[in-house]
PAZAPA-4460 file (N, C-alpha, C; in steps of 0.05 Angstrom, whole numbers, plus 32768, in hexadecimal, padded with zeros to 4 digits):
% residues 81
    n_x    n_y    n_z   ca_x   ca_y   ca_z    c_x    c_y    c_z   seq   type   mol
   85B4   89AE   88CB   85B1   8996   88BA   85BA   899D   889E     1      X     A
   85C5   8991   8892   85D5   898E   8879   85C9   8977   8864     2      X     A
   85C9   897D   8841   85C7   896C   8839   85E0   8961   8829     3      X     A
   85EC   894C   881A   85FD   894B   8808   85FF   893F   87FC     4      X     A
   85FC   893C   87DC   85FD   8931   87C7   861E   8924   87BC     5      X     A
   8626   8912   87B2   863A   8907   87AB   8635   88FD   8791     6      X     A
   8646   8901   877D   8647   88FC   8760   8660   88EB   875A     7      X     A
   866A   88DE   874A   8680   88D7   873C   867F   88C5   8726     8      X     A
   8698   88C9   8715   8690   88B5   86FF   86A7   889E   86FE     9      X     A
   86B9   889B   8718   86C4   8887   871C   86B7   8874   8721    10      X     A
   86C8   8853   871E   86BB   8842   872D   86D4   883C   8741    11      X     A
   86CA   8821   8753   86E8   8822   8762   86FB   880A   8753    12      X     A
   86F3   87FE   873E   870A   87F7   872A   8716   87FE   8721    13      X     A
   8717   8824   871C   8729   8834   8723   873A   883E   8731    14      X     A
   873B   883B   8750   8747   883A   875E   8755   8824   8765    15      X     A
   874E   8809   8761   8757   87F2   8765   874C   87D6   8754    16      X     A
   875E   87DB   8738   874F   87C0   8725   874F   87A5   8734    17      X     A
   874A   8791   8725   8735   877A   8726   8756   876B   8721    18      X     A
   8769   8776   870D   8778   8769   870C   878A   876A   8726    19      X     A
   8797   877D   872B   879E   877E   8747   8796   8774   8756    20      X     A
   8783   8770   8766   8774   8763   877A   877F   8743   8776    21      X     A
   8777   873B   8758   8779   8728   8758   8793   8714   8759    22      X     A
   87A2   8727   8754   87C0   8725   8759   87C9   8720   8773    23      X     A
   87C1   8734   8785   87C2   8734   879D   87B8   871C   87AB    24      X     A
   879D   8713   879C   8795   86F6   87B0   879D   86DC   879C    25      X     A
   87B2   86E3   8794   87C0   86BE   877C   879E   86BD   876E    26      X     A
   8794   86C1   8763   877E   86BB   875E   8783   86BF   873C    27      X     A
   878B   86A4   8728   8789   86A6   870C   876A   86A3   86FE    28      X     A
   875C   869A   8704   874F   8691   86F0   8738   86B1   86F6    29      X     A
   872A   86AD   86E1   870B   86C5   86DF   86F1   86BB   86E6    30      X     A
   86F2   86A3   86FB   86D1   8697   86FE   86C5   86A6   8715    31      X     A
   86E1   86AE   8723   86D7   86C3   873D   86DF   86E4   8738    32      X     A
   86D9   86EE   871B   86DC   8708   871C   86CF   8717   8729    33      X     A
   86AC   870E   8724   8695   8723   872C   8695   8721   874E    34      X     A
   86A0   870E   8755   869C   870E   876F   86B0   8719   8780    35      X     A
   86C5   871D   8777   86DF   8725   8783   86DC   874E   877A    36      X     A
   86CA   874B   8765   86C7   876C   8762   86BC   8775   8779    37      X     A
   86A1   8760   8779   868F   8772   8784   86A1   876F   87A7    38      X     A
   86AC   875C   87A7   86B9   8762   87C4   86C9   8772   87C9    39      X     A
   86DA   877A   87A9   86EC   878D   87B4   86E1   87B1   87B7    40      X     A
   86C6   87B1   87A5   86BE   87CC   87A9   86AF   87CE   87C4    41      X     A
   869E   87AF   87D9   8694   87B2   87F2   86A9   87C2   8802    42      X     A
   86C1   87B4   87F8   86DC   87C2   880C   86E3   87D8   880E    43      X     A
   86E3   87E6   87EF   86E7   87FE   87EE   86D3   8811   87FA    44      X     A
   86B6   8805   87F5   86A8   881B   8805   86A9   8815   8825    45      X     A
   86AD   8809   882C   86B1   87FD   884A   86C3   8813   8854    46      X     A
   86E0   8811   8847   86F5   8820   8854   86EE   883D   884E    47      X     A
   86DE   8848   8833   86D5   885D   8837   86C9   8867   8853    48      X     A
   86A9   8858   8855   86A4   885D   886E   86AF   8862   8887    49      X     A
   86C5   884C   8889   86D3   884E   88A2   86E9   8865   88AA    50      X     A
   86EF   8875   888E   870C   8880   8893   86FA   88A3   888C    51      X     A
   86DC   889A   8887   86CF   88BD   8874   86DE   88C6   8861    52      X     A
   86F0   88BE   884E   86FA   88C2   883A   86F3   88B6   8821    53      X     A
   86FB   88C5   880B   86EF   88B1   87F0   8706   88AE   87E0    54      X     A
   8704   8895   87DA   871F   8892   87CB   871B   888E   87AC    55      X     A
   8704   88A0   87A0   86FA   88A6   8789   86FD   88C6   8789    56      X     A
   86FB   88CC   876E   8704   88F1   8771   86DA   88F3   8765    57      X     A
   86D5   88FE   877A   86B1   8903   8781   86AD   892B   877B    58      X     A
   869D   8928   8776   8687   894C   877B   8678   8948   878C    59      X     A
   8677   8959   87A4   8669   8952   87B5   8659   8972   87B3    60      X     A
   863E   8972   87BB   8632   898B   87C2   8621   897E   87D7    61      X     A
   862B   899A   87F1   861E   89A7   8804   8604   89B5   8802    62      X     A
   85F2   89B0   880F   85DB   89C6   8811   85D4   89BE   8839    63      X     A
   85D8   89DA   883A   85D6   89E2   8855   85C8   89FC   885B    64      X     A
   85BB   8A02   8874   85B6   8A1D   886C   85CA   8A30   8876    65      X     A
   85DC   8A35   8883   85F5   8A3F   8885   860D   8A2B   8885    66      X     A
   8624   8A35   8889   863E   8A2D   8890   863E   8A25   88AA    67      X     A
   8635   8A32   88BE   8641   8A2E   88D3   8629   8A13   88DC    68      X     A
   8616   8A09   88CD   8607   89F1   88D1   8622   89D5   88CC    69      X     A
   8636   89DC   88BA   864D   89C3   88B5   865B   89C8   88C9    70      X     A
   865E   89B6   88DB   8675   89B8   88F3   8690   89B0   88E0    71      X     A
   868C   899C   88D5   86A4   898A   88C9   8691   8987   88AF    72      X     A
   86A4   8984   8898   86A9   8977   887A   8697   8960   887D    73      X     A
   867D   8956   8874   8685   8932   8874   8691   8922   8860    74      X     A
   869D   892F   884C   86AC   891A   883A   86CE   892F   8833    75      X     A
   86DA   8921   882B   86F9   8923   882A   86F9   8913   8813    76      X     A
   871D   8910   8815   8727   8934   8816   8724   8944   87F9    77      X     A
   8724   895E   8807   8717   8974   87F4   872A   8984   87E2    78      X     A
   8722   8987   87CE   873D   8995   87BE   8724   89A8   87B1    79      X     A
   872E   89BD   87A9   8727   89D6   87A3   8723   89D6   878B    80      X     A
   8707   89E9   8780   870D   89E7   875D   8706   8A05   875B    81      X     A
***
């Protein structure tokens, strides 16, 4: 058994603004900003879930009591520091 902590100081309006989106759905006016955010970040964590990837750059720490307790990574992908 494994524990793991996840940090970041992105949000996912970083990865995908409000203006975009909104571009994407013909959508001019600002009466449906907050709602189209919050839908577009349900999405983003959605497809997180579904794909185990994060499409935010995260710190993740492991606590395990060995290595060989991680069969597999649970978050991606990993870049080295």
């Amino acid at each position: 058994m494994y524990q793991i902590t996840t940090t970041t100081t992105q949000t996912y309006a970083d990865a995908l603004s409000l203006a975009d989106v909104k571009e994407w759905l013909k959508v001019e006016t600002t009466a449906d900003d907050d709602l189209i955010g919050s839908l577009r970040d349900a999405a983003l964590l959605h497809c997180e879930d579904q794909t185990n990837r994060s499409f935010l750059s995260r710190a993740a720490a492991i606590a395990a009591p060995s290595w060989q307790a991680i069969r597999r990574l649970p978050v991606g992908p990993i870049e080295g520091t």
